[in-house]
LUMZA-637228 format. One record per residue (C-alpha): residue number from 1; residue in one letter; x, y, z. Coordinates in steps of 0.001 Angstrom, whole numbers, plus 500000, padded with zeros to 6 digits. Each point is the difference from the previous one (the first is absolute). Layout:
BEGIN
REC, seq, type, px, py, pz
REC, NUM, A, X, Y, Z
...
This chain:
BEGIN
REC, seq, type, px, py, pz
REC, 1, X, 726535, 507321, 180551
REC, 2, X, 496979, 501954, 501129
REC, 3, X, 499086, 502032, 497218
REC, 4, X, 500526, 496657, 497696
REC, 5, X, 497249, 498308, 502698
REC, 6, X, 497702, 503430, 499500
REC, 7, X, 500163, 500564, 496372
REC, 8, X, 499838, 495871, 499367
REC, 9, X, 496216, 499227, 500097
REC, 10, X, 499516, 502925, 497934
REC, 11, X, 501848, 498708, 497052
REC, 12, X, 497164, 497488, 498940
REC, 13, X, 497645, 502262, 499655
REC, 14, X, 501023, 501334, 496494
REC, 15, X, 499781, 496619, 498727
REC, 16, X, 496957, 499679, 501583
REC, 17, X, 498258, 502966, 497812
REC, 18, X, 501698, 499001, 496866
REC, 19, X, 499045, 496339, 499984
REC, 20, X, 496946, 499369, 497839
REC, 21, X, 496835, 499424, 501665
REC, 22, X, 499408, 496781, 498029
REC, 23, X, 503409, 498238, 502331
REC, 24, X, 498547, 500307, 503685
REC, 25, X, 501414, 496115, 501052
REC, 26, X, 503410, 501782, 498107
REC, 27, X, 499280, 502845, 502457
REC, 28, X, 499393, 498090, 503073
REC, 29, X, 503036, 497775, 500178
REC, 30, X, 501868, 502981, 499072
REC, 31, X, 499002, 501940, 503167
REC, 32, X, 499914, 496847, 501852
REC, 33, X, 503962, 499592, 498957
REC, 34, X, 500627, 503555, 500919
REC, 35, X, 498492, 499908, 503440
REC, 36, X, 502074, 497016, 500915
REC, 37, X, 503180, 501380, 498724
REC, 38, X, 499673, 503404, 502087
REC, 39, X, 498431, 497773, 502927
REC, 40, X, 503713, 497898, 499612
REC, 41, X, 501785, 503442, 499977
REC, 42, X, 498785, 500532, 503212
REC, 43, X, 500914, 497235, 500977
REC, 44, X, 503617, 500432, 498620
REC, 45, X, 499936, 503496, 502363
REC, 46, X, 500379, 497483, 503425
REC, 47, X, 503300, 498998, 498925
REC, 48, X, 502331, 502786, 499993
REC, 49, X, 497431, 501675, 502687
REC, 50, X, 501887, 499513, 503482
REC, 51, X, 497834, 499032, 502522
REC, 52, X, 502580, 501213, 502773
REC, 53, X, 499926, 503935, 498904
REC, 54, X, 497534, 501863, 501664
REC, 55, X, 500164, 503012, 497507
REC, 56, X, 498341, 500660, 496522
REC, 57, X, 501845, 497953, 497559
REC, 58, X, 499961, 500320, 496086
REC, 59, X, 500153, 503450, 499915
REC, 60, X, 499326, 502387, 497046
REC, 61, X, 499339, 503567, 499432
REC, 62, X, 497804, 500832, 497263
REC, 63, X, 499856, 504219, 499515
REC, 64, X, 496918, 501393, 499073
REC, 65, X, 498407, 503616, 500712
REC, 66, X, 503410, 501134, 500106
REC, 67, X, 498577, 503759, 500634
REC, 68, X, 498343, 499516, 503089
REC, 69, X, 503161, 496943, 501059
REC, 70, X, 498056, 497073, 500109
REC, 71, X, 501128, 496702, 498861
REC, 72, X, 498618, 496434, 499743
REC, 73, X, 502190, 498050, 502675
REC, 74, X, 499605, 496175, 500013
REC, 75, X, 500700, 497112, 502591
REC, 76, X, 499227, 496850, 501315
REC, 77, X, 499792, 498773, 503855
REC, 78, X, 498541, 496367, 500860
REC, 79, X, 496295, 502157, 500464
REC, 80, X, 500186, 500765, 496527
REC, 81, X, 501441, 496906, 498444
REC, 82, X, 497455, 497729, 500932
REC, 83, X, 497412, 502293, 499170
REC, 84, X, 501083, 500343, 496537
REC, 85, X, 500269, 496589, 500020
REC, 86, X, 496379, 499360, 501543
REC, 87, X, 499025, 501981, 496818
REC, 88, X, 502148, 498441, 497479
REC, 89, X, 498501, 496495, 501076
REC, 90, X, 495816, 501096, 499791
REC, 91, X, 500303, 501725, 496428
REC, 92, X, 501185, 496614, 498124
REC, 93, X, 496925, 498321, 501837
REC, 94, X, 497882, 503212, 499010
REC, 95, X, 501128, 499302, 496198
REC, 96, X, 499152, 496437, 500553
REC, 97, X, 496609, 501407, 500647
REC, 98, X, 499204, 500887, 496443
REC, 99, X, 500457, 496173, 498718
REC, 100, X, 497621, 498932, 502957
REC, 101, X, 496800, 502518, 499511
REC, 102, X, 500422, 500286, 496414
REC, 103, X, 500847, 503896, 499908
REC, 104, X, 500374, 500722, 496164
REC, 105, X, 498124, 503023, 499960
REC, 106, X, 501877, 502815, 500830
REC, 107, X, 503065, 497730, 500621
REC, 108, X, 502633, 502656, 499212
REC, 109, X, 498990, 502165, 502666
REC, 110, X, 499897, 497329, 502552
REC, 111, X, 503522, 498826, 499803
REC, 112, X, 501244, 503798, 499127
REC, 113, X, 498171, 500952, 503023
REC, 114, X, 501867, 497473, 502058
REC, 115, X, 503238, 500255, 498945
REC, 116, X, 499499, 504057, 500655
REC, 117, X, 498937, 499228, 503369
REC, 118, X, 502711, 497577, 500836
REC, 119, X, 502587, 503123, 498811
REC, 120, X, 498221, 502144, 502001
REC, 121, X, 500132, 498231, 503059
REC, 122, X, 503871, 498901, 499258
REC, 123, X, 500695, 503681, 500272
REC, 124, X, 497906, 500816, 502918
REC, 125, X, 501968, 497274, 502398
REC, 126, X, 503363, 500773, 498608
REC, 127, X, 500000, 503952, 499617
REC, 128, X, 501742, 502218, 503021
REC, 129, X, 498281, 502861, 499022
REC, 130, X, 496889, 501657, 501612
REC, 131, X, 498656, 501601, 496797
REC, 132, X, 500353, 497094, 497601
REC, 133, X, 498732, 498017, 502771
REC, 134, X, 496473, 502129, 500121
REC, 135, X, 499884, 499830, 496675
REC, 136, X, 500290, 495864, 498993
REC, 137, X, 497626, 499650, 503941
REC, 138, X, 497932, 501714, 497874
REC, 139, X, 500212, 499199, 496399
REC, 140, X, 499052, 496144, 501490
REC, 141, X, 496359, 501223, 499781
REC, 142, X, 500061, 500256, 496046
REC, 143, X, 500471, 496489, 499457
REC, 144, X, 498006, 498856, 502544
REC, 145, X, 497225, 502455, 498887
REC, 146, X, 500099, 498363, 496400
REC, 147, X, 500139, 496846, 501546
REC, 148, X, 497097, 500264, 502083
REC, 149, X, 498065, 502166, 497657
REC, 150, X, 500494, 497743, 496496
REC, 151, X, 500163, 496556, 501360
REC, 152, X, 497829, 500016, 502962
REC, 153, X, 496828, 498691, 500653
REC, 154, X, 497114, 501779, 498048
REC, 155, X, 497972, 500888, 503031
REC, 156, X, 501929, 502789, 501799
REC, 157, X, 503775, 500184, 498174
REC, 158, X, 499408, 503572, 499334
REC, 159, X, 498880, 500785, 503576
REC, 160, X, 502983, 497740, 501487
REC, 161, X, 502493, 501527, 497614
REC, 162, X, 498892, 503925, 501032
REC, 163, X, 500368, 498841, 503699
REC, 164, X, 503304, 498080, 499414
REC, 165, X, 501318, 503232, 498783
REC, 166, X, 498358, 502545, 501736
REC, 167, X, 500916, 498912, 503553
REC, 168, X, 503654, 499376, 499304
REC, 169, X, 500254, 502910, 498200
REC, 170, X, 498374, 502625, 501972
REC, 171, X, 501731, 498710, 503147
REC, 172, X, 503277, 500568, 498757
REC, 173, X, 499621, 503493, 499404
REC, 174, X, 501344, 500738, 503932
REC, 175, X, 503326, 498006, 499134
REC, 176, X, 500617, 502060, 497093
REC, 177, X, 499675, 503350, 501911
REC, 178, X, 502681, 498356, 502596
REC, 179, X, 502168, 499080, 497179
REC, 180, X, 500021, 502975, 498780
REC, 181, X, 500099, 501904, 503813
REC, 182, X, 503235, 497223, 500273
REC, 183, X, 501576, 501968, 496703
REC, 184, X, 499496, 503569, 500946
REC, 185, X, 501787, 499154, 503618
REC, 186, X, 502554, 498100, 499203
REC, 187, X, 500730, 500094, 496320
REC, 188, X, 500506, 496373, 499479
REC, 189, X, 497122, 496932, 499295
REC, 190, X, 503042, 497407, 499958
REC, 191, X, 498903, 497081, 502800
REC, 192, X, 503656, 499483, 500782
REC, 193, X, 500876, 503734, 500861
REC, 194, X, 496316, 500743, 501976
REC, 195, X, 500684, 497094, 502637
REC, 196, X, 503321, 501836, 500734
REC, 197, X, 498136, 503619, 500650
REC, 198, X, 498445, 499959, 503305
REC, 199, X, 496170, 501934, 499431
REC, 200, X, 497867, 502413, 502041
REC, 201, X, 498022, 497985, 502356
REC, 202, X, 496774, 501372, 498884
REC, 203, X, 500392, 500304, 496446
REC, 204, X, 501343, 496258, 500214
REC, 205, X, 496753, 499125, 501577
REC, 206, X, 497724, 501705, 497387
REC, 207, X, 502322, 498370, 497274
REC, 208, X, 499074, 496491, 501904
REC, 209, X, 496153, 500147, 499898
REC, 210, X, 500028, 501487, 496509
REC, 211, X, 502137, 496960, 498717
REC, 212, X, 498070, 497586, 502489
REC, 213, X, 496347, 501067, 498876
REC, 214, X, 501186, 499006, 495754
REC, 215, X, 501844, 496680, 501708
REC, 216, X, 496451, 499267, 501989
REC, 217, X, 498122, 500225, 497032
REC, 218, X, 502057, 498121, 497898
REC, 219, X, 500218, 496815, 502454
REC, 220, X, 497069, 500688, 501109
REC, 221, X, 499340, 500542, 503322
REC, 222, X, 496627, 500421, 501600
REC, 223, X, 497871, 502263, 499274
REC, 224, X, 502313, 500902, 496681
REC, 225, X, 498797, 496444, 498668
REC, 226, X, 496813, 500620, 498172
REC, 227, X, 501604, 500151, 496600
REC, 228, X, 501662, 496428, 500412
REC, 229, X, 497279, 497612, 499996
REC, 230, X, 498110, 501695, 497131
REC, 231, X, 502864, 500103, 498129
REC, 232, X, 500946, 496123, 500478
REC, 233, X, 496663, 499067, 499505
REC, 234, X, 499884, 501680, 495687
REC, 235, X, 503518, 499723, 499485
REC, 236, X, 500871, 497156, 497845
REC, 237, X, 502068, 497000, 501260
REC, 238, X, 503406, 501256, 499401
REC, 239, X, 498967, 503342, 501178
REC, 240, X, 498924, 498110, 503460
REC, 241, X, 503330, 498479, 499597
REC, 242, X, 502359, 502747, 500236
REC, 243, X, 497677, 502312, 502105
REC, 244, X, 500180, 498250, 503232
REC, 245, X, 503500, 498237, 498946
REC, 246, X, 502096, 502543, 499239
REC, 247, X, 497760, 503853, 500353
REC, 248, X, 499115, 499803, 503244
REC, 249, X, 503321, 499362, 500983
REC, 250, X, 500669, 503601, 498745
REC, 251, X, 498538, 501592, 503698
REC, 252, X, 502268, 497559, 501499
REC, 253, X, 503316, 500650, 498219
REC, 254, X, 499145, 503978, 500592
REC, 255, X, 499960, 499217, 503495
REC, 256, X, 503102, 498560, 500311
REC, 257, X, 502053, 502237, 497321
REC, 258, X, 498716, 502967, 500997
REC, 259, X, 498256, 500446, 503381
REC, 260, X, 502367, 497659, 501707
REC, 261, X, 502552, 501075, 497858
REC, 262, X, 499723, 503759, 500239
REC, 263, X, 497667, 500931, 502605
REC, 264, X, 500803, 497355, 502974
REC, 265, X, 499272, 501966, 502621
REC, 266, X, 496731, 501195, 499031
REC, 267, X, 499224, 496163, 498950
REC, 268, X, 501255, 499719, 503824
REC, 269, X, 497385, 502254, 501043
REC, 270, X, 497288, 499121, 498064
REC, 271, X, 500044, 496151, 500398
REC, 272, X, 497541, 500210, 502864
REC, 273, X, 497371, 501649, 496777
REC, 274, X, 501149, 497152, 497474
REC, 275, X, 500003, 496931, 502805
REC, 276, X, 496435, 501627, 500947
REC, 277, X, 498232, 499630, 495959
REC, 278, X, 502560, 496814, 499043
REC, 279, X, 497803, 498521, 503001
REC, 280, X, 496635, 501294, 499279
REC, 281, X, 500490, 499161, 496601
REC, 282, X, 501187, 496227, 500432
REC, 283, X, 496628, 499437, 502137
REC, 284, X, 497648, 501892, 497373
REC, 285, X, 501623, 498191, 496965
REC, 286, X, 499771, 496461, 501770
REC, 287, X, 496259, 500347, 501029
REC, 288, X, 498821, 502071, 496875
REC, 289, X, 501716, 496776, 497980
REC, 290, X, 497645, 497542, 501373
REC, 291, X, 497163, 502140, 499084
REC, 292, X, 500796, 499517, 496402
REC, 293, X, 498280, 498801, 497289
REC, 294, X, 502568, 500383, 496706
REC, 295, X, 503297, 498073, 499768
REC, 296, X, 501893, 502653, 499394
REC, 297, X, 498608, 502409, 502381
REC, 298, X, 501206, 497121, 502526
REC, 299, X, 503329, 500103, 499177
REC, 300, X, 500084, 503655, 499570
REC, 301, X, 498992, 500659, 503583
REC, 302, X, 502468, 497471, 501347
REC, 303, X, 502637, 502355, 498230
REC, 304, X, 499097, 502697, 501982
REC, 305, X, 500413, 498174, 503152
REC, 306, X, 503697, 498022, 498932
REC, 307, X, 500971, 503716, 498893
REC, 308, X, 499037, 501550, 503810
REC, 309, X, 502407, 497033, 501854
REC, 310, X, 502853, 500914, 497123
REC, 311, X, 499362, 503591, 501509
REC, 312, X, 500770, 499325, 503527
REC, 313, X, 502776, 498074, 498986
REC, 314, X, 501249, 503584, 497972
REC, 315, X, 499492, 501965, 503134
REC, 316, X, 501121, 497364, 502736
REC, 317, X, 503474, 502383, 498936
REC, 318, X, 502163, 496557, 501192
REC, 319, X, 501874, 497657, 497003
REC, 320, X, 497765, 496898, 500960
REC, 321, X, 496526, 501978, 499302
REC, 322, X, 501260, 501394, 496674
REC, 323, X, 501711, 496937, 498660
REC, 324, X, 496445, 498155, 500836
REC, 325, X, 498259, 502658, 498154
REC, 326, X, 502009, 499876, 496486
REC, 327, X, 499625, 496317, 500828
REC, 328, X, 496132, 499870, 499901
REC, 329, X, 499959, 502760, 497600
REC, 330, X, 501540, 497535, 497498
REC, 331, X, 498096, 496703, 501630
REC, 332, X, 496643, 502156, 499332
REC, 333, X, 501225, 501119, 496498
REC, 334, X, 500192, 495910, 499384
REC, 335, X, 497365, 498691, 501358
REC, 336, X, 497395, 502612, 499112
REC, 337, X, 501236, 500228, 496683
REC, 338, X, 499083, 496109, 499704
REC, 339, X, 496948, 500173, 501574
REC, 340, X, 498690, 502435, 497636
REC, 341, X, 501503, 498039, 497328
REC, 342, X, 497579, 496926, 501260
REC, 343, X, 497198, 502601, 500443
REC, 344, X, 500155, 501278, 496282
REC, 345, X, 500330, 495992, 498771
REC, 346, X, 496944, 498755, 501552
REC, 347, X, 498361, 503433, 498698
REC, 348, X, 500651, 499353, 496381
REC, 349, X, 498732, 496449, 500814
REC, 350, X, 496619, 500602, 501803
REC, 351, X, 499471, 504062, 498819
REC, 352, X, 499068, 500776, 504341
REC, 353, X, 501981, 500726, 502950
REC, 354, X, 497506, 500489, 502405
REC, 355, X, 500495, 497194, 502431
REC, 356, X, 496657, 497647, 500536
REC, 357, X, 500313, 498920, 496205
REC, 358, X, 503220, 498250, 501165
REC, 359, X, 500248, 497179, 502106
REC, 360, X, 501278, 496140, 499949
REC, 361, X, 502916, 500975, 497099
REC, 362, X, 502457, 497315, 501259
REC, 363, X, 497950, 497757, 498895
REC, 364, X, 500520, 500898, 495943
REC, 365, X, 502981, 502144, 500616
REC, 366, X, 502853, 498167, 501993
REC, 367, X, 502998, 501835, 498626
REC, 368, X, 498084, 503457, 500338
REC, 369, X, 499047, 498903, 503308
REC, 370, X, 503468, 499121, 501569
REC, 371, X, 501529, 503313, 498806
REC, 372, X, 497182, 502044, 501169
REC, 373, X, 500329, 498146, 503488
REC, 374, X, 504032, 500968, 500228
REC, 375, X, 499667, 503240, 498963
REC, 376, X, 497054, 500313, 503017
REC, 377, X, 502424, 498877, 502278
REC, 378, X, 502970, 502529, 498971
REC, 379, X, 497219, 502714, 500410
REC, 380, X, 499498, 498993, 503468
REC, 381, X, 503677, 499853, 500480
REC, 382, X, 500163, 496103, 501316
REC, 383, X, 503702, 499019, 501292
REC, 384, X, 502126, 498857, 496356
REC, 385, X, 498033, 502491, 497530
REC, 386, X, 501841, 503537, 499511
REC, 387, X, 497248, 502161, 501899
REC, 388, X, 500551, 498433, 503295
REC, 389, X, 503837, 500638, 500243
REC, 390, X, 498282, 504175, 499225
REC, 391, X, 497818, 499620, 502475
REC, 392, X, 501865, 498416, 502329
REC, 393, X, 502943, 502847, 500207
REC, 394, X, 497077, 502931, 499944
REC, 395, X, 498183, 498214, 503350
REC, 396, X, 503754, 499556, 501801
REC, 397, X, 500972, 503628, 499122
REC, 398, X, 496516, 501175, 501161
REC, 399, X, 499914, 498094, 502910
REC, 400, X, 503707, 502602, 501185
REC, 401, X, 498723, 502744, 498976
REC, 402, X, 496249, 500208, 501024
REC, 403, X, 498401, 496794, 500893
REC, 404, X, 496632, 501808, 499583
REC, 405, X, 500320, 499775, 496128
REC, 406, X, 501771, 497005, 500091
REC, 407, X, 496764, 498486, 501747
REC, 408, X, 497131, 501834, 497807
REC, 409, X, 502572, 499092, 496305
REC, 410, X, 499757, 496039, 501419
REC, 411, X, 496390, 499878, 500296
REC, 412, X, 499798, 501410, 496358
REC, 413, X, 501660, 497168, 498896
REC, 414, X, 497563, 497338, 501923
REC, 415, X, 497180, 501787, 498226
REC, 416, X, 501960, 499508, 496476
REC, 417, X, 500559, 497084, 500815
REC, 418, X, 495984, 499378, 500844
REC, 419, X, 498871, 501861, 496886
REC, 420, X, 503023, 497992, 497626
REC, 421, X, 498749, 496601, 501348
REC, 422, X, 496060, 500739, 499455
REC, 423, X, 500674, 501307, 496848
REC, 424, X, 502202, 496795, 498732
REC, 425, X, 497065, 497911, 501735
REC, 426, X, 497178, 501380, 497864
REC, 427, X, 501679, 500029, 496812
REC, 428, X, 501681, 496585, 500295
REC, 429, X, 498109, 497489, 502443
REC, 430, X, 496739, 499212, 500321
REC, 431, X, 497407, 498900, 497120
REC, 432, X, 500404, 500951, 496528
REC, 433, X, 497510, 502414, 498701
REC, 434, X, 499169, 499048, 496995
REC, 435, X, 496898, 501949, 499159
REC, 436, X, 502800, 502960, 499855
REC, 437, X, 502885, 498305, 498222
REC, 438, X, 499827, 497511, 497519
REC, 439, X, 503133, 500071, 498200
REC, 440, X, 503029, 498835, 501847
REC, 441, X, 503646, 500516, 498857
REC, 442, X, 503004, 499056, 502377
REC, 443, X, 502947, 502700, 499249
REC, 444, X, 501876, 499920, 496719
REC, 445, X, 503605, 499484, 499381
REC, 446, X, 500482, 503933, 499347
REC, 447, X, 497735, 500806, 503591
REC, 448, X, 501698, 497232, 501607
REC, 449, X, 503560, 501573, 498508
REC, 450, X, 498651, 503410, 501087
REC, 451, X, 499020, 499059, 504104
REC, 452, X, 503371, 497517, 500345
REC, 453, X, 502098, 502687, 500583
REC, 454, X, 498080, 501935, 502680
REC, 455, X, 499415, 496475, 501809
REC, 456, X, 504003, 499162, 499911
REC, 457, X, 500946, 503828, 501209
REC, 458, X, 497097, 499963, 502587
REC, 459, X, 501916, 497124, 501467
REC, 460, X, 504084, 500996, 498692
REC, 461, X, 499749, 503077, 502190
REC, 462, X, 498063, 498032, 503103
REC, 463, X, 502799, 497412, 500198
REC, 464, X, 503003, 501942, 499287
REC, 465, X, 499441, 503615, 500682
REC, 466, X, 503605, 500630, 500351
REC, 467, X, 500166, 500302, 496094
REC, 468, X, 497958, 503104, 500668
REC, 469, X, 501192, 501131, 503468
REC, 470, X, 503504, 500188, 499333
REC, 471, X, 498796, 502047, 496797
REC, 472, X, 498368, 502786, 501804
REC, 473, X, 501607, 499907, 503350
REC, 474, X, 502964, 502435, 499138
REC, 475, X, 497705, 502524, 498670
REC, 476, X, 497809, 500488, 503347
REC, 477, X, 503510, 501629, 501830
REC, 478, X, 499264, 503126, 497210
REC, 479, X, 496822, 500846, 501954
């Protein structure tokens, strides 16, 4: 079942080169159908997935690099299935993207591009194997690199793309050397087989900061964020989209797969080093956020501080502070996602995101208004939206095992919750600037068709986060 769920997003793409250039609406609802079937085969994975087994499940053993024994091994935990679903539900949204900005040039290598990345990142939270794992962490960056670097803004792309790829890249290099340390010592890269080998105490510590420093960079934590904001700021909509819905949940998941998973004691030890940044990092993020100008940047710097709490919650080492981390995780890949989604269709309306052209939009844009106003409020994680129940678990975990952080992660949250509120404020109350905007357009039946869905999950999971809960719970006794 895995391999069909790798190898299916792939399958459109041959149509997708053949078709002729002349059929792009052909094209579109194509892709459009194909995304929705593979999101629906995800779906189909939660019913024969038992929520009451806290091993792998759907097992398979793919052999490749037979000389030097290594083998592709696949399975699925709660962690990974509602990550892969998480991804399966932003790339028919990302599709929808190209009927809403009008992307006909180049329109092959959009959708090929995302139906690559959603393969890639199908293998990379179903594959048991550190190698292959290395290798689709870091084969994310080509995608994302054409993404950034053909259908960004014209401004910077090329500078945004170079940093998007550079930083990832070049901080990976340490994990590889461990993977391949791991090899040498113990002849195996299968996950199942390591967490049954007990390691040297110091090698198992340098193994731990080499995998932590890629996982940092990738979430990112301050001061390995400098590539983030630039990036959101040129990348295109959908690009936006699945960066801070689904990629920077890639640091996160490497936590909890392989520091917590393999290295536990030295995530033990080093907890005091990731509570002290996660902290420093929520306060920096929250302040520098009210210092900015561009939309985007905004809700780029509010990432950083959402992905420091879902760090404490990783190393609180106790069920209730890593269930409220994959719980925000997804909450953040929901209601960011949506927010950028509103970002980018105000930006194709007015051509600016810098924030004093904006002001007084409730007035001419009701519909836009309300959903921007919910999705505000799941990003400051109010009681009944999805973030809070996150939130909510990370603070109570925190508050057992060092009250400290529990204390210093709370009063990030008041200042997201001062910076979300001003920034709702400017954009939506007040008087209408009309020496800035003079064509007003309420949402469409495609945007309104695009945002619906992040509204109903931002409050599905806040009201009944026992569909969720009961998903990943099992999987947190592997650690």
């Amino acid at each position: 079942m895995l391999s069909i769920l790798i190898v299916l997003p792939s399958l459109i793409i041959p149509f997708l080169w053949f078709a002729s250039l002349g059929h792009n609406l052909l094209i579109k609802r194509v892709a459009l159908f194909w995304s929705l079937l593979v999101f629906n085969y995800t779906m189909l994975l939660s019913i024969p997935f038992d929520t009451c087994q806290t091993t792998f499940q759907f097992l398979e053993e793919i052999y490749w690099l037979n000389s030097i024994n290594c083998s592709m091994l696949l399975g699925l935990d709660g962690i990974s299935l509602v990550m892969v679903e998480l991804t399966a539900f932003l790339i028919p949204v990302s599709v929808l993207l190209a009927w809403s900005f009008n992307i006909s040039r180049n329109l092959k290598v959009y959708l090929t591009t995302l139906f690559l990345l959603e393969s890639i990142l199908f293998t990379v939270f179903t594959t048991l194997d550190l190698l292959v794992f290395y290798i689709m962490f870091e084969a994310v960056l080509i995608p994302m690199f054409i993404l950034v670097g053909v259908f960004g803004s014209k401004q910077r792309r090329s500078r945004a793309a170079y940093l998007l790829f550079l930083y990832t890249l070049t901080s990976s290099v340490l994990m590889l050397v461990a993977i391949i340390y791991i090899y040498f010592t113990y002849s195996t890269l299968d996950l199942i087989t390591l967490k049954s080998i007990k390691l040297d105490a110091a090698a198992e510590k340098l193994c731990w900061l080499a995998f932590a420093l890629s996982f940092s960079v990738k979430m990112p934590l301050v001061p390995f964020h400098i590539w983030l904001p630039e990036a959101h700021c040129e990348a295109p909509t959908a690009g936006s989209v699945i960066l801070a819905g689904i990629l920077l949940k890639l640091g996160g998941y490497g936590f909890l797969r392989f520091s917590l998973g393999l290295f536990f004691e030295s995530s033990a030890y080093f907890a005091p080093l990731i509570y002290t940044i996660s902290c420093f990092g929520i306060v920096y993020a929250s302040l520098t956020t009210l210092q900015q100008v561009d939309l985007k940047k905004i809700i780029a710097y509010s990432s950083v501080g959402h992905m420091g709490i879902v760090t404490i919650g990783i190393f609180s080492l106790n069920i209730t502070g890593i269930i409220g981390s994959i719980v925000l995780m997804v909450s953040h890949g929901v209601v960011s996602g949506g927010l950028f989604l509103c970002i980018g269709i105000i930006y194709e309306r007015f051509h600016t995101r810098i924030i004093r052209y904006y002001s007084g939009l409730i007035h001419v844009m009701p519909l836009f208004s309300v959903i921007f106003i919910v999705l505000t409020l799941g990003n400051i994680g109010l009681p009944a939206t999805s973030s809070f129940i996150g939130e909510f678990l990370i603070l109570a975990a925190c508050l057992i095992t060092n009250s400290w952080t529990g204390l210093i992660s709370a009063t990030g949250m008041v200042l997201g919750a001062g910076y979300s509120l001003w920034l709702c404020n400017r954009m939506l109350f007040g008087n209408l600037k009309v020496t800035s905007i003079t064509v007003f357009q309420d949402l469409t039946r495609l945007e309104f068709s695009m945002l619906l869905p992040f509204v109903c999950l931002t409050f599905i999971l806040g009201l009944a986060p026992e569909m969720i809960i009961s998903v990943l719970l099992p999987s947190t006794y592997n650690f």
